[in-house]
N, C-alpha and C positions, 0 to 999 in steps of 0.2 A: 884303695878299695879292696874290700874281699875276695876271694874266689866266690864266683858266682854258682848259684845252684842252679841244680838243671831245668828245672819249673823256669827259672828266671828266663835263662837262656830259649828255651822254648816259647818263651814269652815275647821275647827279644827279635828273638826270627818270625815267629807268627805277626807279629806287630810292625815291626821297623822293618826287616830284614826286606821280608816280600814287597811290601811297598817299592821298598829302593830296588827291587828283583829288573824295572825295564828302564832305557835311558831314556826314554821320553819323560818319565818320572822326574828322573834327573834333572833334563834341562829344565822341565818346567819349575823345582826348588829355585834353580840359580837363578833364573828368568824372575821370581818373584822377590826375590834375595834383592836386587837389584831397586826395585819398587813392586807395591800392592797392582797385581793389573786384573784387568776382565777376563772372562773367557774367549772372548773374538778378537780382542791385542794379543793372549796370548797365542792362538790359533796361529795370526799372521808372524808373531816373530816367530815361530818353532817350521812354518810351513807343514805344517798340519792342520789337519780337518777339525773345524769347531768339536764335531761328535766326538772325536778320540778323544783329544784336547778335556772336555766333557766329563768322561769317563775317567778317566785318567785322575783329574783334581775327585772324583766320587771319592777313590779309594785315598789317597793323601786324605780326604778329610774326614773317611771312616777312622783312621788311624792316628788322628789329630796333628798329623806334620802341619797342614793348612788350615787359616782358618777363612770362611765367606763371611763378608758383611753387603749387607741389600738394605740399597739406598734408590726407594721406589723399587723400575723395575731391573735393574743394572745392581749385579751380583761382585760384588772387587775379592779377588782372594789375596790372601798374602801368609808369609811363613807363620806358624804358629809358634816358633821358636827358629832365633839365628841361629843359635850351635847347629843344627840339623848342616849346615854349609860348612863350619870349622870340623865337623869330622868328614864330611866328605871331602873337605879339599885333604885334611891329613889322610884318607886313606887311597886320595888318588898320589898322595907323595912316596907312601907305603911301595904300591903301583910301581911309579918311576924305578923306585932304589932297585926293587925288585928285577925289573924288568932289565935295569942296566949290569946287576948282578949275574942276572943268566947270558946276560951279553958279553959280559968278560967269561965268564965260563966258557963260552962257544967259541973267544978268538984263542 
């Protein structure tokens, strides 16, 4: 792939970036990675509050990582694309290496 231009990248971060900016975010991606769930299943596995829970999928699916489908009155969300989980697990491996590298630095 090209170098990216800076539009792009500003694109990238106002879009994706922020989203993924809180780990509640997070868990909820891999929580639905997993299977399509509701908002009151997801609530109880995160032990959080339906409301955040709420808010939280608002902006995932301003941003399209998520998508809701409503069936009656029960709302199911699920990933709007897997990759969103294959870069996250590559950039918590990123993470590790990282993190083990400054750990040999310090011994």
């Amino acid at each position: 792939m090209a170098q990216p231009q800076i539009e792009e990248l500003n694109l990238l971060h106002a879009h994706v970036c922020q989203a993924l900016g809180v780990p509640t975010r997070l868990q909820i991606l891999y929580a639905l990675h997993d299977q399509p769930t509701r908002v009151n299943a997801l609530a109880e596995m995160l032990k959080t509050p339906q409301s955040s829970i709420s808010r939280h999928l608002a902006v995932l699916r301003q941003r399209s990582l998520v998508l809701a489908e409503r069936n009656g009155t029960e709302v199911t969300y699920r990933l709007a694309d897997d990759r969103i989980i294959e870069v996250l697990d590559l950039m918590r491996l990123v993470l590790r290496d990282a993190l083990e590298r400054q750990s040999n630095i310090l011994n």
